[in-house]
C-alpha positions as CSV (number, residue, x, y, z in Angstrom):
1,X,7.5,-1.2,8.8
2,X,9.6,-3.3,11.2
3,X,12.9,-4.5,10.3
4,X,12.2,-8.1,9.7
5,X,16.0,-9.1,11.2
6,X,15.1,-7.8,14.6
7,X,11.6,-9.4,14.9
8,X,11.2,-12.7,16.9
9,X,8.3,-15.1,16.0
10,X,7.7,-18.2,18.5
11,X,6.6,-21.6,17.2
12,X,3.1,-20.8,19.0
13,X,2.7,-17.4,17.3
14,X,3.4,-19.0,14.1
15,X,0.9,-22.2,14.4
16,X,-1.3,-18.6,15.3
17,X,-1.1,-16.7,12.1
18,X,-1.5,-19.8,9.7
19,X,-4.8,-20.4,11.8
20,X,-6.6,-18.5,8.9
21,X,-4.6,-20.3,6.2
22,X,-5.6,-24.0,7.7
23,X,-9.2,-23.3,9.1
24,X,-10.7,-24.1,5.5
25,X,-9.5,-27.2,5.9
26,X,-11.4,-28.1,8.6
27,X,-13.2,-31.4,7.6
28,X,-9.6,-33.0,6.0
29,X,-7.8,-32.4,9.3
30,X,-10.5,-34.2,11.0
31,X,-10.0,-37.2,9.3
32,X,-6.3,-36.9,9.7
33,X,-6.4,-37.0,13.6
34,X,-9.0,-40.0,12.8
35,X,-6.8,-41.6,11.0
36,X,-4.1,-40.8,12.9
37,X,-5.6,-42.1,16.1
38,X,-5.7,-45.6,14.6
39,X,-2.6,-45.5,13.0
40,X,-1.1,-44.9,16.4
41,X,-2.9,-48.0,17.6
42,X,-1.6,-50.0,14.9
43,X,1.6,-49.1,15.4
44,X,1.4,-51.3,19.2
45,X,0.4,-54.3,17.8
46,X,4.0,-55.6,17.1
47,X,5.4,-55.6,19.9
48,X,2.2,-56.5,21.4
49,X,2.1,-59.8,19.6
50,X,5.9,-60.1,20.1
51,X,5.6,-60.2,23.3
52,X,2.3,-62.5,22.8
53,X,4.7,-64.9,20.8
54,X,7.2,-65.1,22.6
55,X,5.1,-65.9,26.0
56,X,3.5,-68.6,23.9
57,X,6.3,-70.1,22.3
58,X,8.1,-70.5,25.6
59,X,5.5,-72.8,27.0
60,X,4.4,-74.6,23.9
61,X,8.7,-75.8,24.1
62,X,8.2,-77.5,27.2
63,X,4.7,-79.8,25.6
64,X,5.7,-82.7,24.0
65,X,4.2,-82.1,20.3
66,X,4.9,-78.0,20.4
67,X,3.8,-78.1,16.5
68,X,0.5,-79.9,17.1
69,X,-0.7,-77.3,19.9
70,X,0.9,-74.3,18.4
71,X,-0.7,-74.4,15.0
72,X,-3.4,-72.2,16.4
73,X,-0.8,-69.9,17.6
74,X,0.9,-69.5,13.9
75,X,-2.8,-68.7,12.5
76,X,-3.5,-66.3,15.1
77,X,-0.5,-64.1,14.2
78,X,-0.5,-64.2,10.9
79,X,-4.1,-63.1,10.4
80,X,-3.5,-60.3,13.4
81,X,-0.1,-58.8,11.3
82,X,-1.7,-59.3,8.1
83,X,-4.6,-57.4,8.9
84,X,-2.8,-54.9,10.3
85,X,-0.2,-54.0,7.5
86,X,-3.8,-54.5,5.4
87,X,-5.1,-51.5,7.6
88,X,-1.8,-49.8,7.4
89,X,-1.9,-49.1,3.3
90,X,-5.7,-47.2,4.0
91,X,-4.2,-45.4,7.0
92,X,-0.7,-44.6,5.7
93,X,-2.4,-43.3,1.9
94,X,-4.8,-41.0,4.0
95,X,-2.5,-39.7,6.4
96,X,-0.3,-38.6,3.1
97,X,-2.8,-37.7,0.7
98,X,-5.1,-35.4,2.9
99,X,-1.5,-34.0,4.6
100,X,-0.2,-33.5,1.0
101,X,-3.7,-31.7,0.4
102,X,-3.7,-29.7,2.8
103,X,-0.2,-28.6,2.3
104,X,-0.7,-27.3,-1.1
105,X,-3.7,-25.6,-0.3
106,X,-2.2,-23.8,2.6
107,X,0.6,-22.7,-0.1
108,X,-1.6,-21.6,-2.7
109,X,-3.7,-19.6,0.0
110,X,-0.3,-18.3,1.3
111,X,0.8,-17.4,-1.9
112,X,-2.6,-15.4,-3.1
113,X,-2.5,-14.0,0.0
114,X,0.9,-12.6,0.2
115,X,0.5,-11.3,-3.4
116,X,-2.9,-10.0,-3.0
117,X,-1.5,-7.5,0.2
118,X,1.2,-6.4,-1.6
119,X,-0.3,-4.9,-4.7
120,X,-2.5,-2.6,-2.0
121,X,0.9,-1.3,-0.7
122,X,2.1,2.4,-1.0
123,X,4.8,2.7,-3.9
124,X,7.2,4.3,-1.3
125,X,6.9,0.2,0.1
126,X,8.7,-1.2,-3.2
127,X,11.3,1.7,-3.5
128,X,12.2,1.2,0.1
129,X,16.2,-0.5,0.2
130,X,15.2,-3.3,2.2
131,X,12.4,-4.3,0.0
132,X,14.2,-4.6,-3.3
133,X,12.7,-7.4,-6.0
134,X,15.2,-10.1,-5.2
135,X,14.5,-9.8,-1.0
136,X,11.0,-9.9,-1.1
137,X,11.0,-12.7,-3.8
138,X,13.6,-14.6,-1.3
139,X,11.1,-13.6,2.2
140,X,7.9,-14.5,0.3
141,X,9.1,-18.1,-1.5
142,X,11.3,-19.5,1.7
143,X,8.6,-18.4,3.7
144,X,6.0,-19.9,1.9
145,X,8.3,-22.9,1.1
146,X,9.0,-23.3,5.1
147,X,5.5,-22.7,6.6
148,X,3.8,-25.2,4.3
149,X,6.7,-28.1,5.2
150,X,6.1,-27.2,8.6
151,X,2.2,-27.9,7.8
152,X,3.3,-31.2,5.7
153,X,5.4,-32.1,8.7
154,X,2.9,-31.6,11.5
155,X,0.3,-33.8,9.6
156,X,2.1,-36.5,7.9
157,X,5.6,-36.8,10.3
158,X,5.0,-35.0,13.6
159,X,1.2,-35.8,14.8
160,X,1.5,-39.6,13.8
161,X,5.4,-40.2,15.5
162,X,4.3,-38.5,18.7
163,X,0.6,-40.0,19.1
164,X,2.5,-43.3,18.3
165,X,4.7,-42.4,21.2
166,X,2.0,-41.1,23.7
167,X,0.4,-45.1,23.2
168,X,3.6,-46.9,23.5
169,X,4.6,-44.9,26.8
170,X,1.1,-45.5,28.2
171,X,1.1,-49.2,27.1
172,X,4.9,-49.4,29.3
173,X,3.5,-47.8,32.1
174,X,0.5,-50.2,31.9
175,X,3.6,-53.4,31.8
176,X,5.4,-51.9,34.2
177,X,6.0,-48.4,35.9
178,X,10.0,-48.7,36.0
179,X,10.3,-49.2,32.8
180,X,7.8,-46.2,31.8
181,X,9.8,-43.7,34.0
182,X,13.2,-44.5,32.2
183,X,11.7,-43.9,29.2
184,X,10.2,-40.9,30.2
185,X,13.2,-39.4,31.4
186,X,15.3,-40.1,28.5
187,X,12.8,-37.8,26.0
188,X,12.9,-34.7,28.2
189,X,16.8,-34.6,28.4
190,X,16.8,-35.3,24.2
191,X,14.3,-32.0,23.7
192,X,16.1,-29.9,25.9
193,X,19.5,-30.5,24.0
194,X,17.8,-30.2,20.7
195,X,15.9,-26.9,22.3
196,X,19.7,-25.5,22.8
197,X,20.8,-26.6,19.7
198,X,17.9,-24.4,18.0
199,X,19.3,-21.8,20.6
200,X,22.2,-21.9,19.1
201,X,22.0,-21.9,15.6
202,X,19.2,-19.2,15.4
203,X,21.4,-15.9,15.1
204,X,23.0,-17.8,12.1
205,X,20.6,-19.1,10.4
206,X,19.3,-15.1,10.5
207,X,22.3,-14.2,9.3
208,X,22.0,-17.0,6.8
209,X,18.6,-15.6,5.3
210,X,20.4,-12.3,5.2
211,X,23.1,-13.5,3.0
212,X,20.7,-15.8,0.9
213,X,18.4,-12.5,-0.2
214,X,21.7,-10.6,-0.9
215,X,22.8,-13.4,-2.7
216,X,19.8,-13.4,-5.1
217,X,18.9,-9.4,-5.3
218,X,23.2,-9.2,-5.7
219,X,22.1,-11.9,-9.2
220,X,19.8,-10.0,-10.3
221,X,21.3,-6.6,-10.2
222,X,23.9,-8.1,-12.3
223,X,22.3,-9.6,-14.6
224,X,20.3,-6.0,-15.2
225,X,23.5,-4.3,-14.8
226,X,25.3,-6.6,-17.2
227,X,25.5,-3.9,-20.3
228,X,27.2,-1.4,-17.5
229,X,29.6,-4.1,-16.6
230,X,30.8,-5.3,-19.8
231,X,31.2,-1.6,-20.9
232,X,33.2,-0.5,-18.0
233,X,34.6,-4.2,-18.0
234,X,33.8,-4.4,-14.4
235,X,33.8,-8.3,-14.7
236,X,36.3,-9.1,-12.4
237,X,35.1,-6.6,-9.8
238,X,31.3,-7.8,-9.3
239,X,33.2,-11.2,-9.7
240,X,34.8,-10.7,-6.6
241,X,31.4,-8.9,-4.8
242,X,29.7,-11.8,-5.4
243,X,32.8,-14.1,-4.5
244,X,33.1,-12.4,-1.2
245,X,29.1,-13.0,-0.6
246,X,29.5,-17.0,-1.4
247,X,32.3,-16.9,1.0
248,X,30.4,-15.1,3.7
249,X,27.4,-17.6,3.4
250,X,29.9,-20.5,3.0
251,X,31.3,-19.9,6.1
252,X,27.8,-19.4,8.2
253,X,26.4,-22.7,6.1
254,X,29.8,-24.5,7.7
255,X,29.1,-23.0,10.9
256,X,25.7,-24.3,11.0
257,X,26.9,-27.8,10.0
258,X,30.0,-28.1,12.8
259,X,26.8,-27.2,15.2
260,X,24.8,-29.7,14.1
261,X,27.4,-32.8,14.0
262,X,27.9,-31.8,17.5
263,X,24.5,-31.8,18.8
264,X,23.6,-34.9,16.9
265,X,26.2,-36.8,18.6
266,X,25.3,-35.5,21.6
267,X,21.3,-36.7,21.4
268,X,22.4,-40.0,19.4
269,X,24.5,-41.1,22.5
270,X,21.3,-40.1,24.6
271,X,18.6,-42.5,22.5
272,X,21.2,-45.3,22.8
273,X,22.1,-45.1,26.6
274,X,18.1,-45.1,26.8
275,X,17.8,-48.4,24.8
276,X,20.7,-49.8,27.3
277,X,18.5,-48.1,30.0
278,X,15.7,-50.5,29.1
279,X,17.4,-53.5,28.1
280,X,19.5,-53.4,31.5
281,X,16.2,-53.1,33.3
282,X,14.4,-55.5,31.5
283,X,16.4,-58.1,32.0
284,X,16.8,-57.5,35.8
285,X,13.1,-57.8,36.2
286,X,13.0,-61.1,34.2
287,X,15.5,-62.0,36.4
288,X,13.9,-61.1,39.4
289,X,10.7,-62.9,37.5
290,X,9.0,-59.6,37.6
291,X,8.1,-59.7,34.4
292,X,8.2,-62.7,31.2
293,X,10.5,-63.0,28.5
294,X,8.0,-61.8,25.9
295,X,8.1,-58.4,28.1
296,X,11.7,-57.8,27.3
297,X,10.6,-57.8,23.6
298,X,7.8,-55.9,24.4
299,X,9.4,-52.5,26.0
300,X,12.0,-53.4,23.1
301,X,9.9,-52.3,20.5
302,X,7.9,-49.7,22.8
303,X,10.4,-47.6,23.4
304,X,11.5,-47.7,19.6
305,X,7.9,-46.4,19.3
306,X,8.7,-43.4,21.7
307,X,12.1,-42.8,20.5
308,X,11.0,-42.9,16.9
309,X,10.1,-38.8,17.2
310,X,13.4,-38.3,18.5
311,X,15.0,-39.7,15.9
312,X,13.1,-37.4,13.6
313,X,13.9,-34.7,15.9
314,X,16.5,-33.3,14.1
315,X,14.8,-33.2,10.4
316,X,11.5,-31.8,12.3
317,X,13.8,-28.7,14.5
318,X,15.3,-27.9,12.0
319,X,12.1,-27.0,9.7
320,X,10.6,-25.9,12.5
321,X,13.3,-23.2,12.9
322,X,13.8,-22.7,9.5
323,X,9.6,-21.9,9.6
324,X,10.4,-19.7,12.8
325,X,13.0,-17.9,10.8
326,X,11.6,-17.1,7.3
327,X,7.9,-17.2,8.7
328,X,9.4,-13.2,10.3
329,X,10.2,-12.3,6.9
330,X,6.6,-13.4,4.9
331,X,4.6,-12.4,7.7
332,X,6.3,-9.0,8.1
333,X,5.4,-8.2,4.1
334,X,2.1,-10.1,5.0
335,X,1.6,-7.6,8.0
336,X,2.9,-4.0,7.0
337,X,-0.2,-2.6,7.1
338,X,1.4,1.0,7.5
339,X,2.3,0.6,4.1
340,X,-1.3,0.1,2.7
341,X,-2.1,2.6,0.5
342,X,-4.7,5.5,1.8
343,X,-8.1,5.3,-0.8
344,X,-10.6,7.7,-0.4
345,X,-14.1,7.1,-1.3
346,X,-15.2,9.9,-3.8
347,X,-15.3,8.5,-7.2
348,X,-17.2,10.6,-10.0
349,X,-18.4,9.5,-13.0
350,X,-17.0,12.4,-15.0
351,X,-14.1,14.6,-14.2
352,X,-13.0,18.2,-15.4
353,X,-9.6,17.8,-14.6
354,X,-8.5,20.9,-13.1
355,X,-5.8,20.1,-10.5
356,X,-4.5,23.0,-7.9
357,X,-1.4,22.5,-5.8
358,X,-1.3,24.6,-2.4
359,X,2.0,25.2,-0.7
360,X,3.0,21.5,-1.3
361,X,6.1,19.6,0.6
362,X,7.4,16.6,-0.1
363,X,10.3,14.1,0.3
364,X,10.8,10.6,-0.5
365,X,12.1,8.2,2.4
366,X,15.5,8.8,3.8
367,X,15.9,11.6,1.2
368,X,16.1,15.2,1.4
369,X,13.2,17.6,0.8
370,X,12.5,17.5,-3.3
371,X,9.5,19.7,-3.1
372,X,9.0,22.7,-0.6
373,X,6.1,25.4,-1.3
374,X,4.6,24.0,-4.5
375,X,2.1,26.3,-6.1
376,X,0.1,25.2,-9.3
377,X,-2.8,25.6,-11.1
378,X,-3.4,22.7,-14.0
379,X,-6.4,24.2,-16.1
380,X,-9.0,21.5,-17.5
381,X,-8.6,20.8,-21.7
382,X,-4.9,22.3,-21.4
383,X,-1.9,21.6,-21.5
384,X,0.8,22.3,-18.8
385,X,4.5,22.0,-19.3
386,X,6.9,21.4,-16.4
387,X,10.4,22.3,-17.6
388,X,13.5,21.8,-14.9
389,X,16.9,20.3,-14.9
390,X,17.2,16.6,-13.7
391,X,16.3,16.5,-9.9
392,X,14.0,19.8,-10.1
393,X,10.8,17.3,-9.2
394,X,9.1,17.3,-12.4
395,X,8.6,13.4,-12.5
396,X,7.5,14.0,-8.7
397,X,5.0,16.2,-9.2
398,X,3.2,13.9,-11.7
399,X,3.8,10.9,-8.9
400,X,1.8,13.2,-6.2
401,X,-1.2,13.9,-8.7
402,X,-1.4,9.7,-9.8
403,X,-1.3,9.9,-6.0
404,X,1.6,7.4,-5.8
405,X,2.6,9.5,-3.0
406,X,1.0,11.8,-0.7
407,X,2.2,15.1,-0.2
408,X,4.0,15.9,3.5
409,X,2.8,19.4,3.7
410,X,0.2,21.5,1.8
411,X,-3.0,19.7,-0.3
412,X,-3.6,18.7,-4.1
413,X,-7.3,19.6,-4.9
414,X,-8.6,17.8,-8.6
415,X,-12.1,19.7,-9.0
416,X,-12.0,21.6,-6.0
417,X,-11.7,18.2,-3.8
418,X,-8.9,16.8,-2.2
419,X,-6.9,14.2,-4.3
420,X,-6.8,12.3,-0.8
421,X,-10.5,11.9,-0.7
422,X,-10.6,10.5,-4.3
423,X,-10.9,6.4,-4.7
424,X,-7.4,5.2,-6.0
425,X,-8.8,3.1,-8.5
426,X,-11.1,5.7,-9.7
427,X,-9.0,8.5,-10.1
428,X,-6.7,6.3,-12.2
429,X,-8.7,4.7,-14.5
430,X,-9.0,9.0,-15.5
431,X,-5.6,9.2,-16.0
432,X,-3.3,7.9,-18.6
433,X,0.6,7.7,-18.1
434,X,3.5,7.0,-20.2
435,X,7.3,7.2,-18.9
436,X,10.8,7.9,-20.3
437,X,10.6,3.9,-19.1
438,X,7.4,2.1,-19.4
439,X,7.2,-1.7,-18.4
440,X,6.3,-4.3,-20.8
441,X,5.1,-7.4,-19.2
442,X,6.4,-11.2,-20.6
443,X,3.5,-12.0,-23.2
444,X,2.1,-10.9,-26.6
445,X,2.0,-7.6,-28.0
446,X,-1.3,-7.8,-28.2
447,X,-2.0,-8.4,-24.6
448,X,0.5,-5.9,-23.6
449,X,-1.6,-3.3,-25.8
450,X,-4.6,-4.5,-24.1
451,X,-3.4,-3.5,-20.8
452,X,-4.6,0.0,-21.6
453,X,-8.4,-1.9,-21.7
454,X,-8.9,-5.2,-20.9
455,X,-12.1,-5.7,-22.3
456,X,-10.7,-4.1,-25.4
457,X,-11.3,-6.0,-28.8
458,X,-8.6,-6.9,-31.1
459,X,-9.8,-4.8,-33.9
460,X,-9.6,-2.2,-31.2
461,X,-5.9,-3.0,-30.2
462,X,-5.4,-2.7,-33.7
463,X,-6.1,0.7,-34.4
464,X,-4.4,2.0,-31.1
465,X,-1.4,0.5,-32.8
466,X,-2.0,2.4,-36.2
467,X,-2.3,5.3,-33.9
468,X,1.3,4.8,-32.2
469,X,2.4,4.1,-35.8
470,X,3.4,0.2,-34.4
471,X,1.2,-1.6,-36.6
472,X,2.9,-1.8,-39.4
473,X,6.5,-2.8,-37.6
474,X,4.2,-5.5,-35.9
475,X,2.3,-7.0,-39.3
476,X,6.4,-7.8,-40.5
477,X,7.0,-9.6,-37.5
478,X,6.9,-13.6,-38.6
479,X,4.2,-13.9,-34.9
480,X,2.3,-10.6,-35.3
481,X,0.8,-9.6,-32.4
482,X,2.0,-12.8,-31.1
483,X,5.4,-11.7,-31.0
484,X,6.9,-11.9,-27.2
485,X,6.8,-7.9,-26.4
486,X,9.5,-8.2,-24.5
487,X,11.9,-9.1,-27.7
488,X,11.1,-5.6,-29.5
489,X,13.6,-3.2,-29.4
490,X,13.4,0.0,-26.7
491,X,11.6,2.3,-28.9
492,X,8.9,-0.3,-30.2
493,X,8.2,-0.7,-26.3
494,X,7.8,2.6,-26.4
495,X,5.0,2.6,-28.9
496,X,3.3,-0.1,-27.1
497,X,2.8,2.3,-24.1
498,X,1.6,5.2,-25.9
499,X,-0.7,2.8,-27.8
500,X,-1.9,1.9,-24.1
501,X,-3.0,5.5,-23.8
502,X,-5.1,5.3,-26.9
503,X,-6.5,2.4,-26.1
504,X,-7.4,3.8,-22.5
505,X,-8.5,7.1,-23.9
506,X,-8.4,8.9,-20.5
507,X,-9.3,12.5,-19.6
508,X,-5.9,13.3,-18.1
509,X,-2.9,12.6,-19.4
510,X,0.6,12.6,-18.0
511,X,4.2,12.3,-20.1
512,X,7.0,11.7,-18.8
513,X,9.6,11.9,-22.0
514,X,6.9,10.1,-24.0
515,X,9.5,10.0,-27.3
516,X,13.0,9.6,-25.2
517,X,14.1,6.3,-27.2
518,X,12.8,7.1,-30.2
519,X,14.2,8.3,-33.4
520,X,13.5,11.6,-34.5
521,X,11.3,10.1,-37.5
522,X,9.2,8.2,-34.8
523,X,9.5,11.2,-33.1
524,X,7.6,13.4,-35.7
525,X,5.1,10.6,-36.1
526,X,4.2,10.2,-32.1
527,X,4.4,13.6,-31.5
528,X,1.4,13.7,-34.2
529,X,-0.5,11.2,-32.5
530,X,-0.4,12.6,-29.2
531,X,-1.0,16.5,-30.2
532,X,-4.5,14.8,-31.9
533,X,-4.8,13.0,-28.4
534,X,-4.5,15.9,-26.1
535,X,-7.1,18.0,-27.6
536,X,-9.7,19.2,-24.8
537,X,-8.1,16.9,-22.6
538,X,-5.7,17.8,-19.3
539,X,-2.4,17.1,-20.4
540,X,0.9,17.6,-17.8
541,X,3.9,17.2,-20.2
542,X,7.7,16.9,-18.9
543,X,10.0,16.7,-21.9
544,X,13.3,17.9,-23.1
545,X,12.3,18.3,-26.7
546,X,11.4,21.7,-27.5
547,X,8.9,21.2,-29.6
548,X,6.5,19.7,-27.0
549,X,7.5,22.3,-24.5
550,X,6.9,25.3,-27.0
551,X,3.0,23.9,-27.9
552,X,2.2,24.1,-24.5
553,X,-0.4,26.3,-23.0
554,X,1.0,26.9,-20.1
555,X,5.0,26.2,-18.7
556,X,5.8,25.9,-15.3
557,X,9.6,25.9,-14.4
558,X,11.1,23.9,-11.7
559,X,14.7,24.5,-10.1
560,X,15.2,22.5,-6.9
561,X,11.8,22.0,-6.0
562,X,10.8,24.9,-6.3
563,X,8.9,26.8,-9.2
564,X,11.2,30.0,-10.0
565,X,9.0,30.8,-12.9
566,X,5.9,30.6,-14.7
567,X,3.9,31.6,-17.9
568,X,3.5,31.1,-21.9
569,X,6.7,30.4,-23.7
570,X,6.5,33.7,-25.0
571,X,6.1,35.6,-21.8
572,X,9.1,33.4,-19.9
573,X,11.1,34.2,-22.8
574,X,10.9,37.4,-22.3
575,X,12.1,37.2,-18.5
576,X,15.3,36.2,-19.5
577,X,15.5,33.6,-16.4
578,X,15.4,30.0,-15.7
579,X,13.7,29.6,-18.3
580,X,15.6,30.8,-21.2
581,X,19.0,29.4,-19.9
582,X,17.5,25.4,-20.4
583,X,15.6,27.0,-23.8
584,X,19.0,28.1,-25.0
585,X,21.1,25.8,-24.0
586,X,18.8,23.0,-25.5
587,X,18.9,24.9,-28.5
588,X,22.4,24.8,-28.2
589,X,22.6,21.3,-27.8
590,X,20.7,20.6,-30.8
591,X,22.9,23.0,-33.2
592,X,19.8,24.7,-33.9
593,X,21.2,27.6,-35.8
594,X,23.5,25.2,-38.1
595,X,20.2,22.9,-38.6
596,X,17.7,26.2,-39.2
597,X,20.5,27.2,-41.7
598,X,20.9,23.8,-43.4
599,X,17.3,24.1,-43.8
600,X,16.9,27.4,-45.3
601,X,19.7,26.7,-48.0
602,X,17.5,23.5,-49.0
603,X,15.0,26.2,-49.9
């Protein structure tokens, strides 16, 4: 994927992606040009009858009863303008409301969209540094957040200000051609300053988005971190990280502001010396009797027409650059479709759940190799131990057969057939997972249980609960399987994923330290559950705990990516390798003879 700092997007190529995102709303936009058609008429009647009036009221001055004869004059005004402000509320409430609509359905379909692509991306795409959670929310909301004002802003500001323009310069040049041309001179020079002031400003306000996402991922890491801070009382230090980021994007938001003030001046001084422009030249003509009184009035108001949009200019360039500038980021997640994950097609109705792994390689993304040569054979209705210090690849291993990753060398075959050619979704639903860390989403225990089946009834979410030994801790909560799952403590969370794998009841079964936070009680009681779970099913178990290790069928040891050595328990005990070094020294670490002894004097 491209990094999205170095990517350039025009305005065109961005009014070319949201095509998609607008087209729906075909039949709205067409009333909006309708409407704003005749809103840009309106908006020339003023002056129109300004200029009207005061031709009128100059001659009816020099009669001898100007009331008498002008009455007619008074009535034809004041139906005109009050039929026209009349039209005004209609054209002004449907400019807004169908705008306003169609901005917040280009957001929601932006949003869907966005989130939609992104859960068909690879894992390696969220594990990737420049993708972290707080980036991508920052990308995907200012994007979204820009590109929809820019939609808002085309409809409801932009396309009304500059159709009311087009008319007043046409109606000028219709009045007089002088007066037309210095108007038309004026805008030109007024976009091409505010064209270098978006020049200017658009490698800051990069670096600008830059800070802002390190800003917010920098937040969230500490507030995740915020146990690791306090305990190494670290306070002061990510105090002054993040002090040193505020100060960084403090100076770049000042920067951007001196700019602006500059520029601003700059065009402000240009719409005035056009309204002198036209005043000067107005006047001359009237002078020169070119032209009436009333006209003066006329290209007045006219040219406050045209320079209305330039007024707006600044407001309207700088969403427009701020769309130009986030619209990279969200269209770059939008468009990484390198990162889609690769599906097969094959998806069986049953599966035996042998897996074989031939001469596999793998590495993660700017890592070193953490498999090389991989040889394994995961017999059907067994169960398969992977045993290795921290780093050895075990947790990998298990990532490559969920096909989370794809291997870089050598094949993974799952009933003779290429794990590539499998359908994701299919091969998953086969498998059930629990990790040393399992997610619990914000919500109810019971729909966190659930997750395992969604279709799953509650007398069903029940017993998986009983299962995991969590349903009686849940029943003395004051909610019950209303309680927020995100309040329980690490090892009830625990529970709730291994009550998942009940509830799923899969063929294939992966465990990742399935009983890491809990107590050695819970322990007992789990390990229960899940030796009742695994019968005739494949089972690959990584685990420190000997006693899940030792029930195995089959252990396969890992050192540095690389199996070293293979067998029963029995038979690698024997070797007097790899093998036995982690069993004794876990032994070891337990105080296994002082506890065996203990136990034997309770006897």
């Amino acid at each position: 994927m491209k990094n999205p700092f170095n990517r350039t997007i025009s305005l065109f190529g961005i009014f070319r992606q949201l095509k998609p995102f607008v087209r729906p709303n075909k039949r709205m936009i067409i009333w909006t040009l309708l409407l704003t058609l005749v809103g840009a008429l309106m908006a020339q009647v003023n002056p129109i009858v300004l200029k009207y009036t005061v031709d009128e009221v100059s001659q009816l001055i020099q009669l001898p009863a100007p009331m008498e004869t002008g009455i007619h004059v008074l009535a034809f005004i004041s139906v005109v303008l009050l039929a026209k402000e009349i039209i005004n509320i209609f054209i002004n409430f449907g400019q807004k409301y169908y705008g306003e609509k169609i901005r917040i359905n280009v957001s929601s379909e932006l949003a869907q969209t966005v989130i939609d692509k992104i859960l068909t991306y690879r894992v390696a795409f969220y594990t990737d540094g420049n993708h972290e959670s707080g980036k991508l929310q920052t990308r995907i909301d200012r994007g979204i957040e820009s590109l929809t004002r820019l939609v808002q802003n085309f409809f409801i500001d932009i396309l009304p200000l500059f159709s009311s323009a087009l008319l007043a310069l046409i109606v000028m040049y219709i009045q007089n051609v002088y007066v037309g041309l210095v108007s038309t001179v004026v805008v030109p020079i007024y976009f091409y300053v505010s064209s270098l002031q978006a020049k200017k400003l658009g490698g800051v306000r990069r670096t600008l988005r830059n800070q802002r996402e390190q800003k917010t991922s920098g937040l969230l890491n500490l507030v995740n971190s915020i146990l690791v801070i306090k305990s190494f009382v670290r306070e002061k230090f990510e105090g002054k990280k993040q002090y040193d980021l505020q100060m960084k994007l403090m100076e770049s938001q000042l920067h951007t502001r001196k700019v602006n003030f500059l520029y601003d001046g700059l065009k402000t001084f240009i719409e005035q010396f056009g309204v002198v422009a036209i005043i000067l030249l107005t006047v001359f003509l009237v002078l020169d009797q070119q032209m009436t009184i009333g006209a003066i009035m006329l290209h007045i108001m006219l040219f406050n027409n045209v320079s209305a949009p330039i007024r707006q200019l600044h407001r309207i360039y700088d969403d427009m650059n701020d769309a130009m500038i986030y619209a990279e980021g969200y269209f770059d997640i939008l468009e990484a479709d390198s990162e889609i994950e690769p599906n097969g097609h094959h998806a069986p109705s049953t599966t035996n759940g042998t897996f074989e792994l031939r001469n596999v390689d793998f590495s993660y993304p700017n890592s070193v190799k953490t498999l090389q040569g991989i040889d394994m054979r995961i017999e059907s209705g067994k169960t398969t131990a992977l045993v290795g210090l921290s780093g050895a690849g075990k947790s990998t291993i298990i990532n490559l057969l969920c096909k989370f990753y794809l291997p870089q060398g050598g094949e993974i075959l799952l009933d003779g057939i290429n794990l590539n050619d499998y359908d994701n979704g299919a091969l998953r639903e086969k498998i059930g997972l629990v990790l040393q860390r399992n997610h619990i989403f914000k919500g109810s225990i019971e729909d966190n249980i659930r997750y395992g089946k969604i279709e799953a009834s509650f007398e069903e979410v029940q017993e998986a609960a009983r299962k995991a030994y969590l349903h009686e801790q849940i029943m003395e909560l004051k909610e019950g399987y209303a309680h927020d799952a995100t309040l329980l403590s690490g090892g009830q969370q625990q529970r709730i994923a291994i009550a998942r794998l009940f509830l799923k009841n899969p063929p294939i079964i992966f465990l990742d330290e399935p009983t890491a936070s809990l107590d050695a009680i819970a322990t007992e009681q789990i390990k229960n559950s899940l030796d009742a779970i695994q019968k005739n099913r494949t089972v690959v178990i990584i685990s420190h705990s000997l006693s899940q290790i030792l029930d195995a069928d089959y252990i396969y040891v890992l050192k540095k990516g690389e199996v070293v050595e293979s067998g029963t328990h029995d038979s690698l005990m024997d070797v007097k390798g790899t093998y036995r070094e982690i069993f004794d020294a876990s032994a070891r670490s337990l105080n296994l003879e002082k506890l065996v002894q203990s136990y034997k004097d309770e006897k």
